[in-house]
C-alpha positions as CSV (number, residue, x, y, z in Angstrom):
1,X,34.0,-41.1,17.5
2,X,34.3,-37.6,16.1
3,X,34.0,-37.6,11.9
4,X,36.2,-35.1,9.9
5,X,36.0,-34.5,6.5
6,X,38.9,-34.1,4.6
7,X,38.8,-32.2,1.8
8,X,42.0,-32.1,-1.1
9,X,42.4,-32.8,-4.4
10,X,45.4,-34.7,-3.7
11,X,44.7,-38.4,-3.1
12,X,48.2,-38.9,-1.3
13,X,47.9,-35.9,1.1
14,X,44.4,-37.4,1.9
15,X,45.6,-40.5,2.6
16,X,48.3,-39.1,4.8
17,X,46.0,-37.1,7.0
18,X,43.3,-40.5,7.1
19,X,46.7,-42.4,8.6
20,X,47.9,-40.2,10.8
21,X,44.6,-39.0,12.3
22,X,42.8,-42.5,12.5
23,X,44.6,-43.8,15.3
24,X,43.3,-41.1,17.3
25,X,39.8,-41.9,17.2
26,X,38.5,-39.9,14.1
27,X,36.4,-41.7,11.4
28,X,38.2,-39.6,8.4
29,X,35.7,-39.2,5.5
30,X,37.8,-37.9,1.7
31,X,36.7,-36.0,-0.8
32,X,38.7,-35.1,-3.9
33,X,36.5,-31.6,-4.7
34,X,34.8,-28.8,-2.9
35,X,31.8,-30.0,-5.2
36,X,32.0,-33.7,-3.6
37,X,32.5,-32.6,0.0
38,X,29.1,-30.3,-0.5
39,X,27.2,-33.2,-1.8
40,X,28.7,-35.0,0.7
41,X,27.6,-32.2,3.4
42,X,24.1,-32.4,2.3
43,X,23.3,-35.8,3.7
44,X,25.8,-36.8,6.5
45,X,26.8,-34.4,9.7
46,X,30.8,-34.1,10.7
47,X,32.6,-33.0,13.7
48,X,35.3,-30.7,11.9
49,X,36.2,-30.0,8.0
50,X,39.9,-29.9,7.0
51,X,40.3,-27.8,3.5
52,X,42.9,-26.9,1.0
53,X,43.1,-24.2,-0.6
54,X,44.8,-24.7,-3.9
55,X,42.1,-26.8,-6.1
56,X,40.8,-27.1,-9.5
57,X,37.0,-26.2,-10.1
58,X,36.5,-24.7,-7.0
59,X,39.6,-23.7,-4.9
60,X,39.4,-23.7,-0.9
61,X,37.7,-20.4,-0.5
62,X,35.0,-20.6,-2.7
63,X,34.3,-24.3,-1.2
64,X,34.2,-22.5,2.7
65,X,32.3,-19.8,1.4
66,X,29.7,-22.6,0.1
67,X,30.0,-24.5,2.8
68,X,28.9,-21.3,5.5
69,X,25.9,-20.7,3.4
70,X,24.4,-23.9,4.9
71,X,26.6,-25.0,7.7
72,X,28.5,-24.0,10.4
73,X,30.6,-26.8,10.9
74,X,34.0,-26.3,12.1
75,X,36.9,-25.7,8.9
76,X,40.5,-25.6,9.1
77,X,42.1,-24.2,6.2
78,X,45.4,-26.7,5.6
79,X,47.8,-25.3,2.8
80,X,51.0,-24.0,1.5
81,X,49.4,-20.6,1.2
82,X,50.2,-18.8,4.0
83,X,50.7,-15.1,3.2
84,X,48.9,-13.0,5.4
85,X,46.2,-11.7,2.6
86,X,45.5,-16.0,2.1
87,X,44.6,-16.0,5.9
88,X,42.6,-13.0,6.2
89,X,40.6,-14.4,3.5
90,X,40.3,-17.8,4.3
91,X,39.0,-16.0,7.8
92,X,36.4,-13.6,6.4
93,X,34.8,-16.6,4.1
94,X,34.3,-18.6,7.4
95,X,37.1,-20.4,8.2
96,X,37.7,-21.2,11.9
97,X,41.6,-21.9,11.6
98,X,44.5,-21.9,9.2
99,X,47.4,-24.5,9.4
100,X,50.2,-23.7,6.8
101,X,51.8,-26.8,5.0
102,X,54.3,-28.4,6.0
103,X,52.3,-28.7,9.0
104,X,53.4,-30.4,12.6
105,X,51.5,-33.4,12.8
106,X,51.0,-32.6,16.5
107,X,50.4,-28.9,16.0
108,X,47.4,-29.9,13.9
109,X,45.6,-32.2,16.3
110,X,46.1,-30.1,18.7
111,X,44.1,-27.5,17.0
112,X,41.2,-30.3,15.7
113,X,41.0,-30.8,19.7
114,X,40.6,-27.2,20.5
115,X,38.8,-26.3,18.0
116,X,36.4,-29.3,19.2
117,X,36.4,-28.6,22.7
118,X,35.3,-24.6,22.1
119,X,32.5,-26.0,19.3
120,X,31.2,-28.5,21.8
121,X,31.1,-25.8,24.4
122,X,29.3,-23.1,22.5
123,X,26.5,-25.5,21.2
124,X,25.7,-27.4,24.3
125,X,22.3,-25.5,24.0
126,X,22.5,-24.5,20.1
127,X,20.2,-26.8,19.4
128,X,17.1,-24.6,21.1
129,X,16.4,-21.0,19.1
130,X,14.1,-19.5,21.3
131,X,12.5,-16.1,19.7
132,X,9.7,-13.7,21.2
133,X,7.9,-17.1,22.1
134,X,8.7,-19.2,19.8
135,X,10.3,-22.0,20.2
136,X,13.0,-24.2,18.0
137,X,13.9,-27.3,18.7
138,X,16.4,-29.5,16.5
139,X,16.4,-32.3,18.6
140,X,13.1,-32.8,19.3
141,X,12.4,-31.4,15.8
142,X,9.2,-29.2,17.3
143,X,8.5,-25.8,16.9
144,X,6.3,-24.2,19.8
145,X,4.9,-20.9,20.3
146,X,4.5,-20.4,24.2
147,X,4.9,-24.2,24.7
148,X,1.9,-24.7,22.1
149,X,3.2,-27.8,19.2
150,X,2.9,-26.2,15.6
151,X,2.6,-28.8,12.7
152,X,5.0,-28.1,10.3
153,X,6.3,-30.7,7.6
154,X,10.6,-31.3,7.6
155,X,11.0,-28.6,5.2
156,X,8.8,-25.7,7.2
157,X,11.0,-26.7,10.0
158,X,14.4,-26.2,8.3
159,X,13.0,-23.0,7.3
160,X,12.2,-21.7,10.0
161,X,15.4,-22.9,11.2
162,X,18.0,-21.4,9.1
163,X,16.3,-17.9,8.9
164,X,16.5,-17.4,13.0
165,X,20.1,-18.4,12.9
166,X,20.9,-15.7,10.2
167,X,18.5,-12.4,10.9
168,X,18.5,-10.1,8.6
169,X,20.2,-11.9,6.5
170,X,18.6,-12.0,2.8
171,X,18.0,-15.4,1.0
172,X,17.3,-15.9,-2.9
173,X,15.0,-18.5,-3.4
174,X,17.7,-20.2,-5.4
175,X,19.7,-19.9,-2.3
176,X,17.3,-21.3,-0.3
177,X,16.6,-24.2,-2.6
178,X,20.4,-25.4,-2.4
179,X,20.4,-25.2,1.2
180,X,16.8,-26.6,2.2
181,X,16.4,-28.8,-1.0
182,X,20.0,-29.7,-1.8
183,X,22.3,-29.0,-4.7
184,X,20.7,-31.8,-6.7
185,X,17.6,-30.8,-6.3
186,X,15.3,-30.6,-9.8
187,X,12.0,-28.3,-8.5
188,X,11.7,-24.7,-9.2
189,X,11.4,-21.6,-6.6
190,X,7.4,-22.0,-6.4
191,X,8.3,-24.4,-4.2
192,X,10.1,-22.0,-1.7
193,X,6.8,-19.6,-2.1
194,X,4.4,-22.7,-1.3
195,X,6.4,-23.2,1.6
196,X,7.3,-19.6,2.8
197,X,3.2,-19.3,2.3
198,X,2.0,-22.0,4.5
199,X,4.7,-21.2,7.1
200,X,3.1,-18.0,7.6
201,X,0.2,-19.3,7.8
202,X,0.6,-22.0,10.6
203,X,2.6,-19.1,12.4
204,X,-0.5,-16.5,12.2
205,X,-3.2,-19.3,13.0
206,X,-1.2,-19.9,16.4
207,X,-0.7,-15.6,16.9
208,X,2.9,-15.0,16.1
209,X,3.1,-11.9,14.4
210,X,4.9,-13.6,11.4
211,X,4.4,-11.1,8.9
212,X,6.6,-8.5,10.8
213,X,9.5,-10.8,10.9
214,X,9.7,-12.9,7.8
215,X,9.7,-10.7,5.1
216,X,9.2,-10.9,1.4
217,X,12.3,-8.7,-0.4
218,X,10.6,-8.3,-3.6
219,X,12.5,-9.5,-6.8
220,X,15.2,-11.4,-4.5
221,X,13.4,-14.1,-1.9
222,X,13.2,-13.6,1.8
223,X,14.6,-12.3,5.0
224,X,14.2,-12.4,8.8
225,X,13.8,-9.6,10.5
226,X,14.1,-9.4,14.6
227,X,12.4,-6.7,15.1
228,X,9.7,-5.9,18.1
């Protein structure tokens, strides 16, 4: 059963999508705020995320945007805002579709199902970063360096994780702390040194040339660089 996350101020446009989708096979989880569907985000995985643009607090765009900092779960944008300018941005802060409202009810499964089928496609294999030797494994939850086990601790791993799926991207440690840590989280950015120190460690005590690819950007956090 696939889980999608429905996102809407509106409890009676949440219950609506919840009853017409249900039947279908989709467990339909609501939240009434962008802020509820992170928290929510940070604990549980989903299949798909449907969004609306127009809410208080933190409108639809802000919430994707948020929600592409520390997954890439699938979104669909659903709303009544559908100029071409609302769509272009809806696309450039990570959105994967955009349904205006009123919406077909079979025009928008439809695009859940392909927009399943091409996620489950693309990560059959997403779930193994291989890098210059290294190895990341999200399954298995192992790191390897030419097929040798590294011990790292759950955090180290997620680490790890997120900065080879965005190279050369640069992370602030507050940044870092709300997608490794959570938004709830009450320890400072020491913590992301600590752990950014004794990952480079374990990664030059096995021979990977660590400090030419995770880099310290002073006065901001980290980065990974890919280079050879």
């Amino acid at each position: 059963m696939k889980t999608i996350l429905l996102v809407d101020d509106e409890t009676r446009m949440l219950d609506l999508l919840c009853l017409y989708l249900t039947p279908y096979g989709f467990k339909c989880i609501k939240a009434e705020s962008g802020k509820k569907a992170l928290t929510y985000l940070e604990k549980e995985n989903v299949d798909i995320v449907i969004l609306d643009v127009m809410m208080p607090e933190m409108d639809g765009w802000t919430t994707c945007k948020n929600i592409r900092e520390v997954s890439e779960v699938p979104i669909i944008m659903l709303t009544a805002r559908s100029e071409t300018g609302d769509v272009i941005k809806g696309l450039k802060y990570g959105a994967d579709d955009y349904v205006a409202n009123p919406f077909h009810e079979a025009e928008l499964l439809a695009r859940i199902e392909a927009l399943l089928r091409r996620t489950t496609d693309a990560n059959e294999n997403s779930h193994i970063l291989v890098f210059n030797g290294l190895e990341w494994n999200s399954q298995s939850v192992e790191l390897k360096y030419h097929n040798k086990l590294i011990l790292v601790t759950p955090k180290e791993f997620a680490l790890i994780g997120l900065f080879l799926k965005n190279p050369h991207k640069v992370y602030s440690r507050d940044h870092l702390l709300t997608a490794i840590w959570g938004l709830t989280t009450n320890i400072d950015d020491r913590t992301v040194d600590s752990h950014i120190r004794n990952l480079r460690e374990k990664l030059r005590n096995v021979g990977f040339p660590i400090d030419i690819h995770l880099l310290t950007v002073w006065g901001i956090g980290y980065k990974w660089e890919p280079k050879k």
